[in-house]
C-alpha positions in Angstrom: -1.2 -28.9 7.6 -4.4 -27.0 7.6 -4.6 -22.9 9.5 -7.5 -20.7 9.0 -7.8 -17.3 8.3 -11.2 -15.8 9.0 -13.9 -18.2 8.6 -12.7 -20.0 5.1 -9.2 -19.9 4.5 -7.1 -23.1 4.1 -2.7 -23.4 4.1 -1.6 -26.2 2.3 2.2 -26.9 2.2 3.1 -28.7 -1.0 6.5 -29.2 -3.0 8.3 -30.0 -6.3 6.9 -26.4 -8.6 8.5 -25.5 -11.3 6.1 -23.4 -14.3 7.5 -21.9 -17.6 6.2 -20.1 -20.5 7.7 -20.4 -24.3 9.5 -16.8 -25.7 10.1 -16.2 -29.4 13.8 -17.0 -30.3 16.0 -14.8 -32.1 17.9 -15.6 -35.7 21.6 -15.8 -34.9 24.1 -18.0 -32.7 27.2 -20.0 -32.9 26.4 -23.5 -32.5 27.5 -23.8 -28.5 25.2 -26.3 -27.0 23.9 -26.6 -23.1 21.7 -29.8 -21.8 19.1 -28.9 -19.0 17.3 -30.3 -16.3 14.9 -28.4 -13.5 14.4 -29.2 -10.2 11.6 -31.1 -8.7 9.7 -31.7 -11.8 7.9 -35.2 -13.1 7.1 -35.6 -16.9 3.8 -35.0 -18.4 2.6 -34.7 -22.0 1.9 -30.9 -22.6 4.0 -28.4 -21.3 2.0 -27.5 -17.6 -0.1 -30.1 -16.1 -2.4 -29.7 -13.3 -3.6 -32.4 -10.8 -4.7 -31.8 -6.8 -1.7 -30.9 -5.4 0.8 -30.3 -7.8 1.7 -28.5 -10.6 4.5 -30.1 -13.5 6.1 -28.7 -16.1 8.8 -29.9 -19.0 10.8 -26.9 -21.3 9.2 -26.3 -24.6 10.7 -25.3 -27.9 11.1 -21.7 -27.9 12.2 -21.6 -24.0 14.9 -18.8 -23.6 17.8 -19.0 -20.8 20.7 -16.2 -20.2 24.0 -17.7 -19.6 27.2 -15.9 -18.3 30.6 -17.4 -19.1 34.1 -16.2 -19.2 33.2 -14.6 -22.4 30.2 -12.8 -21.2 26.4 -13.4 -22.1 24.8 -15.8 -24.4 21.4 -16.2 -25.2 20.1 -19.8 -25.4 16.7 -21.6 -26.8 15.6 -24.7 -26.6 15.7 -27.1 -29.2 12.5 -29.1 -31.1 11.7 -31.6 -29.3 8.8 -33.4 -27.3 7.9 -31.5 -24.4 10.2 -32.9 -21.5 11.8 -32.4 -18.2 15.8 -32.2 -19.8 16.2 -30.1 -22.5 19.1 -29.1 -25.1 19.8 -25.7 -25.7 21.5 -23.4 -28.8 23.1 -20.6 -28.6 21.1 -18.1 -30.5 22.8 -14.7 -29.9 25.8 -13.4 -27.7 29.2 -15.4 -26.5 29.4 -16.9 -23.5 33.1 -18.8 -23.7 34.1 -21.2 -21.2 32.7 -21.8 -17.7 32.3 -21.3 -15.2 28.9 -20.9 -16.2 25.7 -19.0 -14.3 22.7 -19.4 -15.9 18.8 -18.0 -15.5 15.7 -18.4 -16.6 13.7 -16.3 -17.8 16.4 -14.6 -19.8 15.1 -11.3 -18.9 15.4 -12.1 -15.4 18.8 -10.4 -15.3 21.3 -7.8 -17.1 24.3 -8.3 -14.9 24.6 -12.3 -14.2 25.2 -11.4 -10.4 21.3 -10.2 -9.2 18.0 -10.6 -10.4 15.5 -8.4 -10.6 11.5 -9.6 -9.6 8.6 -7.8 -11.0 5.9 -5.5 -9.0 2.9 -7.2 -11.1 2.7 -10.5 -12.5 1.1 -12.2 -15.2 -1.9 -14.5 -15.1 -2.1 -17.7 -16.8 -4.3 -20.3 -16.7 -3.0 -23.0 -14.3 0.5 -21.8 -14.6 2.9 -19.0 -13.2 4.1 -17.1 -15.9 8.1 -17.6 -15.8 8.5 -18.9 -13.0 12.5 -17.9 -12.3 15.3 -20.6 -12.0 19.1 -20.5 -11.8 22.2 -23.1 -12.6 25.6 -22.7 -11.7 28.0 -25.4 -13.4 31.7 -25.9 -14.5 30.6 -27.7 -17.3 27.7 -27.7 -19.9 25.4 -29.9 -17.7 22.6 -27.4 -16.0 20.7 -28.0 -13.4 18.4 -25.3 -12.6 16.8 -24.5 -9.3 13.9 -23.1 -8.5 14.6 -19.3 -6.9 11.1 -18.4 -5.7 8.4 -20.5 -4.0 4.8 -19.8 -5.5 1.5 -18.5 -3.9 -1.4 -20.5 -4.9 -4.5 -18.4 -4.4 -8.4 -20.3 -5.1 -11.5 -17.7 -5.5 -14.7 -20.3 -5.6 -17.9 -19.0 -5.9 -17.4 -15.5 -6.6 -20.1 -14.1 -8.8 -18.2 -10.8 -9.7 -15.5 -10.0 -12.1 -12.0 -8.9 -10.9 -9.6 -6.7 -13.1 -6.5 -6.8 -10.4 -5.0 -9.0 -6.6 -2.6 -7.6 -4.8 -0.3 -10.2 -2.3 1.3 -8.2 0.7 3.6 -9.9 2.6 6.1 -8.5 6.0 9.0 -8.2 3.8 10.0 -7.4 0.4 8.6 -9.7 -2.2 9.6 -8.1 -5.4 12.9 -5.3 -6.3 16.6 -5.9 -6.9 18.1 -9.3 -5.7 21.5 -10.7 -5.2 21.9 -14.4 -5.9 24.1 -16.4 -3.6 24.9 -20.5 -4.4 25.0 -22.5 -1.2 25.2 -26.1 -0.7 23.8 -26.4 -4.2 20.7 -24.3 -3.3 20.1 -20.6 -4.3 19.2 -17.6 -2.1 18.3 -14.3 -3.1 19.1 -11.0 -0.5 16.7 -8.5 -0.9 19.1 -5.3 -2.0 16.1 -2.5 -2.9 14.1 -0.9 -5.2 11.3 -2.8 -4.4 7.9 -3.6 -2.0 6.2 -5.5 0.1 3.3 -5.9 -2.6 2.9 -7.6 -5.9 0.4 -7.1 -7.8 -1.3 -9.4 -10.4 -3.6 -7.0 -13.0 -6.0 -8.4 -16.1 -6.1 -6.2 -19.1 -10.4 -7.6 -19.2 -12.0 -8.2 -15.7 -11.6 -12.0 -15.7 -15.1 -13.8 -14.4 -14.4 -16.1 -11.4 -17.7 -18.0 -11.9 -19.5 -21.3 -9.6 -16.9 -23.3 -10.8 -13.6 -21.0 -9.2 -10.5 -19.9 -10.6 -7.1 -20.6 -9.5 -4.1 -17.4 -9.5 -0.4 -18.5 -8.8 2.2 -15.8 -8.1 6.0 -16.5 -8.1 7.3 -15.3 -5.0 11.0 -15.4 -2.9 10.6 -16.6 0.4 9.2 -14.4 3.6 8.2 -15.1 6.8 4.5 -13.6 7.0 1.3 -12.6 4.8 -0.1 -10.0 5.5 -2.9 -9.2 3.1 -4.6 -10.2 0.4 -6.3 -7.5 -1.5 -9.1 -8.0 -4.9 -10.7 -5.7 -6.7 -13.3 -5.7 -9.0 -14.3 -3.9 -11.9 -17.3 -2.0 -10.9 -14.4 -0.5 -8.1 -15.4 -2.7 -4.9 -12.7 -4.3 -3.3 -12.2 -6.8 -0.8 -8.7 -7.1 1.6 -8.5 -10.1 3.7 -5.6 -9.6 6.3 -4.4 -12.5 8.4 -4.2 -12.4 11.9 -0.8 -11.7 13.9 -1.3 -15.8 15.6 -1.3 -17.3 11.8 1.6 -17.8 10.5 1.5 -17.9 6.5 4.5 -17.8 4.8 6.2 -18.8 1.1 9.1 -21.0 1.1 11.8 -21.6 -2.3 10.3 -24.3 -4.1 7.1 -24.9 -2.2 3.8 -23.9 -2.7 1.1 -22.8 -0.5 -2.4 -22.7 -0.9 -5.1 -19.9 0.2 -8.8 -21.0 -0.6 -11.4 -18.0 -0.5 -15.7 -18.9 -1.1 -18.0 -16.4 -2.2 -19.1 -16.0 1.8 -15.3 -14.6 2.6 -14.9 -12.1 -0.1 -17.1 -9.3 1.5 -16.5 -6.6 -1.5 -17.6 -2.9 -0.5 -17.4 0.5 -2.3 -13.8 2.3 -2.4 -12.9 5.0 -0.2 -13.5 8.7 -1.8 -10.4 10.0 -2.6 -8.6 11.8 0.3 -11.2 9.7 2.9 -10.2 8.0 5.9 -12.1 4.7 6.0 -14.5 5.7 10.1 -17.7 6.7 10.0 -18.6 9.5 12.9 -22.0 10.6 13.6 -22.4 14.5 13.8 -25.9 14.5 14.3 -28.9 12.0 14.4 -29.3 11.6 11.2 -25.8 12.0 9.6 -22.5 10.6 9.6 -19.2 11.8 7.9 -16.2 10.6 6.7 -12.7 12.8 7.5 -10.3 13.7 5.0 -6.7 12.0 5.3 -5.4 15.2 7.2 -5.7 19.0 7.7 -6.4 21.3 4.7 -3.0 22.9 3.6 -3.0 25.9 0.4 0.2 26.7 -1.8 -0.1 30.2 -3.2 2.2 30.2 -5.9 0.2 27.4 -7.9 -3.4 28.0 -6.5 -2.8 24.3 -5.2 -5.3 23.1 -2.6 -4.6 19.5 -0.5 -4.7 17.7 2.4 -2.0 16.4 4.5 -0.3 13.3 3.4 -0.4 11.9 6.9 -3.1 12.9 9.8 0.0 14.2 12.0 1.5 16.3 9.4 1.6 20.0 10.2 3.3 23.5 8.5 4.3 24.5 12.1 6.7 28.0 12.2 10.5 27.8 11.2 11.5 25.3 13.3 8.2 23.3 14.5 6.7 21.2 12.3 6.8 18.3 9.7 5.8 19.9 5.9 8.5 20.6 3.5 8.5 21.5 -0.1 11.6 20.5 -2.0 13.5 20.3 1.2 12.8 23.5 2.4 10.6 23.5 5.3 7.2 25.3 5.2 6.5 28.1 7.6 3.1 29.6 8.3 4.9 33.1 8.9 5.9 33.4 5.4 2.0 33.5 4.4 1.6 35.6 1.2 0.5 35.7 -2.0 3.4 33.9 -4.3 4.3 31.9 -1.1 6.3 28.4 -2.5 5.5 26.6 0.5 2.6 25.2 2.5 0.5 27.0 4.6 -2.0 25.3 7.0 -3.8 28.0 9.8 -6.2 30.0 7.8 -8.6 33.0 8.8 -11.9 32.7 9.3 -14.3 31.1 6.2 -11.0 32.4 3.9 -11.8 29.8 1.3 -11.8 32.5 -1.3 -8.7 34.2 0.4 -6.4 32.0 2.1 -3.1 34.4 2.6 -5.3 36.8 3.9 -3.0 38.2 7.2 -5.2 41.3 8.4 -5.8 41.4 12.2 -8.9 43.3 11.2 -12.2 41.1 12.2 -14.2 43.4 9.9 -12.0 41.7 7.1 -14.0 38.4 7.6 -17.3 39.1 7.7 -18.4 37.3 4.2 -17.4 33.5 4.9 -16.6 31.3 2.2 -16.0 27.3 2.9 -12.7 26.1 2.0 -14.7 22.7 0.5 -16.1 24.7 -2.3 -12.3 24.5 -3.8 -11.1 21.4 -6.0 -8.5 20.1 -3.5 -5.9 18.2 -5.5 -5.3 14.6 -3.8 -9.2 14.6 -2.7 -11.2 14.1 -6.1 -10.5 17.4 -7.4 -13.5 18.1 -7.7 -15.1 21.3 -6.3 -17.8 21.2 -3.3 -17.5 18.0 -2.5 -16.1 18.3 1.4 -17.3 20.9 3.8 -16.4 22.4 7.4 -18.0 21.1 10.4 -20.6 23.5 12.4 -20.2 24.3 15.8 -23.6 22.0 16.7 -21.7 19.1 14.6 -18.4 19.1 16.6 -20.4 19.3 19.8 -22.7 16.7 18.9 -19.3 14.8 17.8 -17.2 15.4 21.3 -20.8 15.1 23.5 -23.7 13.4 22.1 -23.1 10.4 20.1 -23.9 7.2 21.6 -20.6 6.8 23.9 -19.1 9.9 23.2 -16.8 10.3 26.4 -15.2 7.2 25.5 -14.3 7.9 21.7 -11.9 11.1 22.7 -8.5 11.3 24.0 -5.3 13.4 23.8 -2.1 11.5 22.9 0.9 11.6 20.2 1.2 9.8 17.1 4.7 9.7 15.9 6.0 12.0 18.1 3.5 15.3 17.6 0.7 15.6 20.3 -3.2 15.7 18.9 -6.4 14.9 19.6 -7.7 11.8 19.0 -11.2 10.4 18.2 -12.7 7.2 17.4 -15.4 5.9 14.7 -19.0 5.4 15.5 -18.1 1.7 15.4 -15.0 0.6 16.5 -13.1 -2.6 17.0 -9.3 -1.9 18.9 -6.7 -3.3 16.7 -4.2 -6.3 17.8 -1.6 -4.8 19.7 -2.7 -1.4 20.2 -3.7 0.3 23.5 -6.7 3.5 23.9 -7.1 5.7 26.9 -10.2 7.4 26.8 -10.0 11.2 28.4 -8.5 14.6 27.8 -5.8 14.9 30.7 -4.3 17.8 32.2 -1.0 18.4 30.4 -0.7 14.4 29.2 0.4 14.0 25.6 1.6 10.0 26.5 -1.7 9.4 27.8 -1.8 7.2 24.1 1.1 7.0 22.1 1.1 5.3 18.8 4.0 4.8 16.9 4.0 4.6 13.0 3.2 1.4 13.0 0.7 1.3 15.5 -1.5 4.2 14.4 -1.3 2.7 10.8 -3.5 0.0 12.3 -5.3 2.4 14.8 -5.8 4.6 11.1 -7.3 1.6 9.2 -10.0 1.2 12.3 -11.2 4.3 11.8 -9.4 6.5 13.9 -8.9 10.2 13.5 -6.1 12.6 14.8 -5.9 16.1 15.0 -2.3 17.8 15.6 -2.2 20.5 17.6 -0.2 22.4 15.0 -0.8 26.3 16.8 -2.5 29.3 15.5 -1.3 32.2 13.5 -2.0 36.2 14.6 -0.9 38.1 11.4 2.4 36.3 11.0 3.2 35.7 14.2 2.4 31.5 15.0 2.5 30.5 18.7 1.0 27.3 20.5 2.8 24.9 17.8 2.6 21.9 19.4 0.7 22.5 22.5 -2.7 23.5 21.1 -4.6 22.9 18.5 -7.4 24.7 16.5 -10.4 23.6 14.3 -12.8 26.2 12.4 -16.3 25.4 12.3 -18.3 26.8 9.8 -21.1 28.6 12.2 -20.1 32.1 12.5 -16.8 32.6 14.2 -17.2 29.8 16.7 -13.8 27.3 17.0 -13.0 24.0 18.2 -9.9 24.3 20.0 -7.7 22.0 22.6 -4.9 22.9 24.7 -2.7 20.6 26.1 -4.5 20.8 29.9 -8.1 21.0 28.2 -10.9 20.9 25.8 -13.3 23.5 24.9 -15.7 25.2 22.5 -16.4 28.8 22.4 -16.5 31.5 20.1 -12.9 32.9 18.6 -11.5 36.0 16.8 -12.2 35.5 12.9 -8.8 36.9 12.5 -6.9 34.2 13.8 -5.1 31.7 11.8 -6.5 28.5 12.7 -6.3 24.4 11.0 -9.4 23.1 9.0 -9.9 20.0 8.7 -12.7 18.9 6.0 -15.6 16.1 6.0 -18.0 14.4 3.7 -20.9 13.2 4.3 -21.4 9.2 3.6 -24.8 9.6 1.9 
């Protein structure tokens, strides 16, 4: 069976995989012997062998199972012997009395005999997945173990970089907290938390992929979907292939499957500046910028600069808005000096003075950029992002090639905006985009998480309209929004019936939101 994602990307189906790595064994034990067999496996002379399509294994002296009995856990290794696909094993520490018994390799693969737990990162081996994890369940001393994962076979040919880490993203959780159920002789697991939808394989030394390729196997439980594939290399690039929603690539228990990527598929580009949003958006003939994640937000009693975790996030008043700070909900109103929460609508070019409340425009004549601070989750660094001017946001809403049709109001998760689109943009699968400012039309595009995640990763940019503050007093939460530039005392601002520019009262308490140029 053959499926393609992008241009170079081959599925192969293939079954019988079982992989094991030897542990150290411990001193002690009483004597209580098991015998062993694995599922689906064919004899070979070393302990991993690898041909076209399949990979065999045998156990290995110095293999380590955990085996629950009546009496509890016992630790068992197995025995000298010529590498093969039954195995005897000693007890080496712990009791396990009489059966019946529940078995699982590796040994660390549980603590309670009832649930496994399956690691966020992996490690590589040449040819081989390291423990892969098995399980028996017997009456007697005869073990059969079964596979409890299927495996992920991933091919990089022709890659002439180094990679230090490949991250596998699936629909559904592929590593946490697992009960194990026995069925028909088969086991299951049921996801039951503490875990993700990505597993991550790192290397301790950039490993060279070379003319010649290199093959990666992750141990995996069964899901429905891949999503991405993400690698990233040691000078910082990365590349993240994701599959389209009409191919189907999935893992199955005991099955392997098998992605092939060739230097031509793996386009690696520079990271993302901390705190950037990945679209590019001209704001004048010769320069483009990229946004930060969301609007600037200030904490007074630790001096703490930031930006929004999400691009809809906003401090709002007492009961508007979606910032909180140890479960207490931020208010704008309660702006001051030793403040514990987040504020978000600033004076005028305050960047030196953010709790400033006077109402007195002579108060805000000197104008100091917010970018000139170290803002915490975007490099830390200070002067590195800036304010807009008034001519950059108008040659942003009205200039750049196709302008009319990059702007819109709408909602993402509930909380109306503005939105605006890249210089260069490609509309996700399964998304929608209105272009236009409508009269009094917040559902003229609305995105739910979900959706705007993939509208986000296109480029898009959203801009609540999170109010303004007069003194102490916030109004417009959630019907108009408001952008400083840095030019004077001239705004951006948007209303929920219309968009305008003009100039504004450097008292007010309006949002920033921060660029950087891509130079």
């Amino acid at each position: 069976m053959k499926r393609t994602l992008a241009s170079l990307l081959t599925l192969l189906t293939l079954s019988g995989l079982s992989v094991f790595t030897s542990c150290q064994k411990e001193t002690t034990g009483d004597g209580t012997q098991f015998r062993a067999t694995m599922e689906g496996c064919t004899a070979r002379d070393s302990k991993t062998t690898l041909d076209e399509t399949f990979l065999y294994l045998n156990w290995v002296e110095g293999d380590q199972v955990a085996i629950y009995g009546t009496a509890g856990r016992g630790l068992y290794a197995a025995t000298p012997q010529t590498p093969a696909t039954t195995a005897v094993f000693d007890n080496v520490s712990g009791t396990t009395g009489d059966g019946p018994f529940r078995a699982f390799y590796p040994a660390s693969l549980t603590t309670d005999g009832a649930s496994v737990t399956l690691p966020a990162t992996q490690t590589y081996e040449v040819n081989s997945i390291h423990e892969f994890p098995m399980y028996a369940q017997s009456a007697t001393n005869q073990l059969a173990f079964k596979n409890l994962c299927g495996a992920l076979r991933l091919i990089l040919v022709e890659a002439n970089t180094n990679i230090t880490s490949i991250s596998i993203t699936a629909n559904t959780a592929i590593c946490g907290d697992y009960a194990v159920s026995h069925v028909d002789d088969v086991p299951y697991l049921s996801y039951t938390g503490n875990g993700s939808n990505t597993v991550t394989m790192n290397f301790s030394t950039p490993l060279s992929i070379g003319d010649t390729g290199r093959y990666f196997y992750f141990a995996l439980p069964a899901f429905d979907s891949l999503k991405s594939i993400t690698i990233t290399t040691d000078d910082g690039r990365y590349c993240t292939k994701t599959v389209k929603s009409n191919v189907c690539i999935n893992v199955q228990r005991s099955e392997m499957t098998t992605i092939v990527f060739l230097d031509n598929d793996m386009d690696f580009v520079e990271p993302l500046p901390e705190g950037a949003l990945p679209g590019l958006f001209s704001v004048s003939a010769t320069q483009q910028v990229r946004f930060s994640k969301g609007n600037l937000q200030y904490q007074a009693s630790t001096d703490t600069w930031r930006f929004a975790e999400n691009q809809w996030d906003y401090v709002g008043n007492e009961s508007m808005g979606t910032v909180y700070e140890n479960g207490v909900k931020s208010d704008n109103a309660l702006i001051g000096a030793t403040y514990n929460g987040w504020i978000d609508l600033f004076g005028w070019g305050t960047g030196n003075n953010p709790t400033l409340t006077s109402t007195d425009n002579s108060d805000y004549i000197t104008s100091v950029d917010w970018g000139v601070n170290a803002i915490s989750n975007g490099g830390s660094e200070p002067n590195t992002w800036h304010t807009l001017s008034i001519d950059e946001w108008d040659y942003l809403f009205h200039t750049r090639a196709n302008a009319p049709a990059k702007i819109a109001s709408g909602s993402v998760n509930g909380v109306h905006g503005l939105i605006l689109l890249p210089d260069s943009w490609t509309l996700p699968e399964n998304c929608t985009f209105n272009a236009g400012f409508s009269r009094r039309n917040w559902t003229l595009n609305t995105y739910s998480l979900t959706e705007w995640a993939a509208m986000e990763d296109a480029g898009a940019i959203f801009l609540p309209a999170s109010g303004r503050r007069w003194g102490t007093s916030i109004s417009w939460v959630g019907g108009g929004g408001y952008q400083w530039a840095s030019s004077q005392c001239y705004i951006v601002f948007y209303f929920d019936y219309t968009l305008l520019q003009g100039s504004g009262v450097n008292s007010n308490g309006f949002s920033v939101r921060l660029v950087r140029n891509n130079n």
